[in-house]
ChimeraX commands (.cxc) that place a marker at each C-alpha (Angstrom):
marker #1 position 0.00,0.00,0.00 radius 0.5
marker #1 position 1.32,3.59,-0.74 radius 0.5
marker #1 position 0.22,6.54,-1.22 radius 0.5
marker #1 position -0.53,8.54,-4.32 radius 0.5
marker #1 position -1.76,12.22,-4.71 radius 0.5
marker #1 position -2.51,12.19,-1.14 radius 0.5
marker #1 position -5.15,8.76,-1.86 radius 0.5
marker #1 position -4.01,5.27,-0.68 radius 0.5
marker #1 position -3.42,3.15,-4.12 radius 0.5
marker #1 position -4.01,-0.45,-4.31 radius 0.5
marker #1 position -2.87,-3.25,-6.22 radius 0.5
marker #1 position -4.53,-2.84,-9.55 radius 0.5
marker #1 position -5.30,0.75,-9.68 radius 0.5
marker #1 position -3.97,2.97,-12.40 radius 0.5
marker #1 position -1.24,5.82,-12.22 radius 0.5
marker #1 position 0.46,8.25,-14.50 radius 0.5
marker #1 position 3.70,9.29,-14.12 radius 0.5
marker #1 position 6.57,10.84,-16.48 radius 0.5
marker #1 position 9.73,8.84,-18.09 radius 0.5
marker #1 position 10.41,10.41,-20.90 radius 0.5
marker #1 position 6.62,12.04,-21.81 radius 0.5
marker #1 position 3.75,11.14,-19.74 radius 0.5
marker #1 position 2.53,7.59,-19.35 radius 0.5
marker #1 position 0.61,5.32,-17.51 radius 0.5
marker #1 position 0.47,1.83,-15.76 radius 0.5
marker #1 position -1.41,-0.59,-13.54 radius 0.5
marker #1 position -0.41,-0.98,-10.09 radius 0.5
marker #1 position 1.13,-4.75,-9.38 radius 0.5
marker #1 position 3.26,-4.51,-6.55 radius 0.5
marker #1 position 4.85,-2.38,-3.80 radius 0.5
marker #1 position 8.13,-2.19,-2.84 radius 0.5
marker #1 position 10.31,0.90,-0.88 radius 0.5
marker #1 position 13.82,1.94,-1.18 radius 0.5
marker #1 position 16.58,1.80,1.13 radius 0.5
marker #1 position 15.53,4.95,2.35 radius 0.5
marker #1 position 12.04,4.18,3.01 radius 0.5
marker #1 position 10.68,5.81,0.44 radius 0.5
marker #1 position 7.56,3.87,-1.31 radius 0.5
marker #1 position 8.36,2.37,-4.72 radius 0.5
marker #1 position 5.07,1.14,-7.13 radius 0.5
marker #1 position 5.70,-1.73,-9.54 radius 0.5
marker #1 position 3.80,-0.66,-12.43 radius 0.5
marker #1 position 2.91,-2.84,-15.59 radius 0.5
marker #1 position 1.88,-1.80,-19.11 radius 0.5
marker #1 position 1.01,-4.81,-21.63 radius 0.5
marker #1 position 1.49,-2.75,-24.38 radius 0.5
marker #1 position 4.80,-1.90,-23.59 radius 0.5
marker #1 position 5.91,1.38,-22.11 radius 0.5
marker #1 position 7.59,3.85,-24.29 radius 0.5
marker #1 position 10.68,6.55,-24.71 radius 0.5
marker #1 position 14.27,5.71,-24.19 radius 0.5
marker #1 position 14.62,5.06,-21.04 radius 0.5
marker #1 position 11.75,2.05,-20.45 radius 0.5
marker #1 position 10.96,1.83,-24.13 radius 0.5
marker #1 position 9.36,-1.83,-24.94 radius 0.5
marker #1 position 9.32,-2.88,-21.09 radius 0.5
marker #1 position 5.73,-4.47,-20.05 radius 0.5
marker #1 position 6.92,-3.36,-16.30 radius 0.5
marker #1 position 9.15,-0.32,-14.28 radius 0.5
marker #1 position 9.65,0.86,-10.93 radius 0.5
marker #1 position 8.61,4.21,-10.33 radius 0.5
marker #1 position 8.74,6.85,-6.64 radius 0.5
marker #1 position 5.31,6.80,-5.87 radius 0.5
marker #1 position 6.23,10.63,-5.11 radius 0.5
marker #1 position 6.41,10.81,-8.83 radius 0.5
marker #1 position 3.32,9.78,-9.83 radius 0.5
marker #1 position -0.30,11.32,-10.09 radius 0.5
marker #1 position -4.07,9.75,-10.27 radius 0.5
marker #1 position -5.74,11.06,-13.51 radius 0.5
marker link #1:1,2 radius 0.2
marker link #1:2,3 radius 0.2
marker link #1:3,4 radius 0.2
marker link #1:4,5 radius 0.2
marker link #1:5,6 radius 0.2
marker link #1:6,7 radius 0.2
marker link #1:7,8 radius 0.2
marker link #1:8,9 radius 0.2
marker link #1:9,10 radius 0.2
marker link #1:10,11 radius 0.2
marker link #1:11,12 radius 0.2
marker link #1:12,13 radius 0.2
marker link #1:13,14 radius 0.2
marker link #1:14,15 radius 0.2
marker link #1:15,16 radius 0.2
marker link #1:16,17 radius 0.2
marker link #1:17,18 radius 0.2
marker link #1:18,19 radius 0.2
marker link #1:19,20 radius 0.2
marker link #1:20,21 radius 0.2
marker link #1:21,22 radius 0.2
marker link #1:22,23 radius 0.2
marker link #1:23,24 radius 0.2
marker link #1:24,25 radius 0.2
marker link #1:25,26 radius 0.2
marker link #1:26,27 radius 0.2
marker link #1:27,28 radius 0.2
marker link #1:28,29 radius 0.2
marker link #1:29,30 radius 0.2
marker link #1:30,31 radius 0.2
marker link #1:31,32 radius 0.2
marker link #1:32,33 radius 0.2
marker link #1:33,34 radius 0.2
marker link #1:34,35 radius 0.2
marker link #1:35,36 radius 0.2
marker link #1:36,37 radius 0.2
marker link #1:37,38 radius 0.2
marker link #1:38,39 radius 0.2
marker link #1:39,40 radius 0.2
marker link #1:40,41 radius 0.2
marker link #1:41,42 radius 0.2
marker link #1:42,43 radius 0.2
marker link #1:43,44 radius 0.2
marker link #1:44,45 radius 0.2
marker link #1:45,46 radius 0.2
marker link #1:46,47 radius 0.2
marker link #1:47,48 radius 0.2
marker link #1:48,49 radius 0.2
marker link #1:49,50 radius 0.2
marker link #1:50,51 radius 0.2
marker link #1:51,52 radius 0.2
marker link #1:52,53 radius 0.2
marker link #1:53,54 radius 0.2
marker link #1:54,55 radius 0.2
marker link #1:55,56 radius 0.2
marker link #1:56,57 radius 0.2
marker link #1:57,58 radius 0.2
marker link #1:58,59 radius 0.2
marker link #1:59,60 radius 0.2
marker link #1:60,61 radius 0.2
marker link #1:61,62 radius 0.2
marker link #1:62,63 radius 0.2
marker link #1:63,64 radius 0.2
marker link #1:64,65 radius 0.2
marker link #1:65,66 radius 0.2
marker link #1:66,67 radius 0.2
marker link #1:67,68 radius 0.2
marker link #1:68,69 radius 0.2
view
């Protein structure tokens, strides 16, 4: 569970957030970092895009970073 936008997320709810241009993925897991910080485990089916995740189904992201729609 973390929280996203000030709103507790669960597994299977959708976020946006920004790796390269804006995108979006479905909640799968949770993690957090060394430091504590909450990490989402977001999946795409289609394949996420830009350089940096470009073709990966699934990405780590801050859920700091992200934003509900």
């Amino acid at each position: 569970m973390a929280k996203v936008s000030g709103r507790v997320v669960k597994l299977g709810d959708v976020v946006s957030f920004k790796s390269d241009y804006e995108q979006c993925g479905q909640i799968v897991g949770f993690t957090t970092t060394m430091m504590g910080a909450d990490v989402l485990i977001l999946e795409n089916e289609d394949g996420f895009g830009g350089e940096y995740i470009g073709g990966e189904t699934r990405t780590q992201e801050l859920a700091s970073d992200c934003w509900i729609d």
